[in-house]
N, C-alpha and C positions, 0 to 999 in steps of 0.2 A: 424443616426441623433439623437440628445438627444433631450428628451423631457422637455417641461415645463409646469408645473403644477402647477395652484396656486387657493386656495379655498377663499372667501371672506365670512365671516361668524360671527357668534358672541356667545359670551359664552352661552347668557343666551337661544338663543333659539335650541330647541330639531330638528327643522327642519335644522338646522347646523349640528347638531350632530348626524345625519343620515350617514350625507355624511364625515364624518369626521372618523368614525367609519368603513364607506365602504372603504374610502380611503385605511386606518391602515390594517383593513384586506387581503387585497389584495398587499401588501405590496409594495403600489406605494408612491414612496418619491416625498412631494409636500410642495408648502409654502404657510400657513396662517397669511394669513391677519383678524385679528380683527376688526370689524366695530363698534364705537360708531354712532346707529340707530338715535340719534338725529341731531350726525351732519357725514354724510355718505359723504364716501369720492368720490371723481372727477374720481379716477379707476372702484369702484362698479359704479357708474351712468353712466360714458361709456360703461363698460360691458354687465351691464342689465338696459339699460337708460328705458323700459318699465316700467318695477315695480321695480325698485329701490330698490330691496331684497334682504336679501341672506339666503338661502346660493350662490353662484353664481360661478362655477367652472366654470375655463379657461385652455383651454387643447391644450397648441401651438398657443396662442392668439383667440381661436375660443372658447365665451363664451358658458353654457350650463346652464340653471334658471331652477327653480323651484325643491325640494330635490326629489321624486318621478322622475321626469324627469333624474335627475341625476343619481341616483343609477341606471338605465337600462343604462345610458349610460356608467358610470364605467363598470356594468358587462358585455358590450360588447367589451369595450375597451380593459378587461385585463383578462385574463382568469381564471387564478388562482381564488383559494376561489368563485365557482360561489357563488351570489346571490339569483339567479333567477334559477330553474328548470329548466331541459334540456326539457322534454316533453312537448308540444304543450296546453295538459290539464290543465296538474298541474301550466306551469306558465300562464294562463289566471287566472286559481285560485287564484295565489298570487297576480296578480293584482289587480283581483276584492278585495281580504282582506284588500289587501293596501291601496286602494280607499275607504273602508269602515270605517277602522280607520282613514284617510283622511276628510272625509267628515260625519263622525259620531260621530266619540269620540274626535276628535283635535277640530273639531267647538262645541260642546256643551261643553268639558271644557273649551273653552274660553268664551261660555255662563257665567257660572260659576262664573270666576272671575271677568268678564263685565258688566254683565248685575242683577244689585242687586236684581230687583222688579223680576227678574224671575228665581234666583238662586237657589232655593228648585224644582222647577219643572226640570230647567237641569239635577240636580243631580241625580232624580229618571230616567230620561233620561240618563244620564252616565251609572246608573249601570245596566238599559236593554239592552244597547249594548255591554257591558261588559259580560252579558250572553248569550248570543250569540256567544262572543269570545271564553267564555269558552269552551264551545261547540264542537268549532270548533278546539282545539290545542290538536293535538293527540302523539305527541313526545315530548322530551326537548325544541326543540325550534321551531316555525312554521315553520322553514325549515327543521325542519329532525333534525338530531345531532348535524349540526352547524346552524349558525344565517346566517339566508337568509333575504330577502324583506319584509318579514309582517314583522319579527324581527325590523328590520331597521324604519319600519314605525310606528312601537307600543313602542319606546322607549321612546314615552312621559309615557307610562302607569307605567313600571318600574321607571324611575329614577325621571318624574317629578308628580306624582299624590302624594307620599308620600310628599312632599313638598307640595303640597296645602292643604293635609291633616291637616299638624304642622301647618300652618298657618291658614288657615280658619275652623279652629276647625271641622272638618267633617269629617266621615269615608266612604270611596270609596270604597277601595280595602278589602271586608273582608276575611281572613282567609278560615271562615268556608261559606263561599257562594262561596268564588271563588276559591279554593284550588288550581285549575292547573294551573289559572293565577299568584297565587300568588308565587307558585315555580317555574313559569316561571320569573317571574319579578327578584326573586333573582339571577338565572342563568345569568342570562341576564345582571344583572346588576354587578357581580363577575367576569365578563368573563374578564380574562387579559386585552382584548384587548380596551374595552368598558371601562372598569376603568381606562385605560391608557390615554385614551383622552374626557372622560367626563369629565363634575365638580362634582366636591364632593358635597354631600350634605350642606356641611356649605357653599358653594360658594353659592350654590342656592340659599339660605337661605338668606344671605347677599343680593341676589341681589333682591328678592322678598317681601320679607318682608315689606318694603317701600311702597308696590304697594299691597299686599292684605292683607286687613284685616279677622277677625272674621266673620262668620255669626251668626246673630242674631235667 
């Protein structure tokens, strides 16, 4: 029986580009759908009629939301390229990482570029959990030699922090404080397969711009 696979998704966000990226890797042929977020089409709101998000992959008509949610379901679905560690330890580990750039670094840089009156305080807040990261990234990539789950889940830090960088005049990611994040970010972000369905920096660029300014 052939399968059908279709992502619903959008350029500009990084939690699309989790799952778009796991897709490519795994080398499962699917169709993207693009969502303009302001007017979201009649398929995403059937889909994920909850929260009306995406990224929101359909696998044989049987929708699956949320990008974290997805990537464990891709790497159970397909074998090839795991994601996820085999061992019982190591992938609670990647979960918990995942969860932590989830719920640490994706909401306080959205402090960041939301919330004005309290943008200097996120930022010192970004770059404590950024060390932390550092920390913890002991090979080329958090999964070993290829890009696994924290990978997947940290490609905001890679591809979109040097963007709010250029824009809002600030420095995140530095060099000489973060070194192994930062030669992680470059891997990461060179990797065939990840620059094959990311956007390029001027897309971002283009699309962001409009939307953050300078900090004062």
């Amino acid at each position: 029986m052939g399968e059908e696979v279709k992502l619903y998704g959008a350029r500009a966000s990084h939690f699309s580009n989790r799952v778009n990226i796991a897709l490519k890797l795994k080398g499962v042929e699917y169709k993207y759908y693009e969502e303009d977020l302001k007017n979201k089409s009649a398929s995403l709101i059937k889909y994920n009629p909850i929260h009306k998000k995406v990224p929101t992959l359909v696998h044989n008509e049987k929708p699956v939301a949320e990008s974290l949610v997805i990537l464990e379901y891709i790497d159970e679905t397909w074998k090839t390229h795991p994601i996820l560690p085999q061992h019982p330890y190591e992938r609670a580990q990647a979960r918990f990482w995942s969860r932590f750039i989830e719920d640490k670094i994706v909401t306080t840089i959205i402090k960041v570029v939301k919330v004005k009156e309290d943008q200097k305080n996120a930022l010192e807040e970004v770059s404590e959990y950024l060390e932390i990261l550092e920390k913890e990234l002991k090979d080329k990539y958090f999964g070993g030699e290829s890009i696994g789950m924290v990978d997947l889940a940290g490609n905001i830090i890679a591809l979109w922090i040097p963007i709010l960088e250029e824009l809002m005049g600030v420095e995140i990611l530095r060099e000489a404080k973060f070194p192994k994040l930062c030669k992680w970010s470059h891997d990461f972000a060179t990797h065939p397969v990840v620059k094959e369905v990311s956007p390029s920096k001027e897309e971002l660029v283009a699309i962001f711009k409009p939307r953050w300014s300078p900090i004062n």
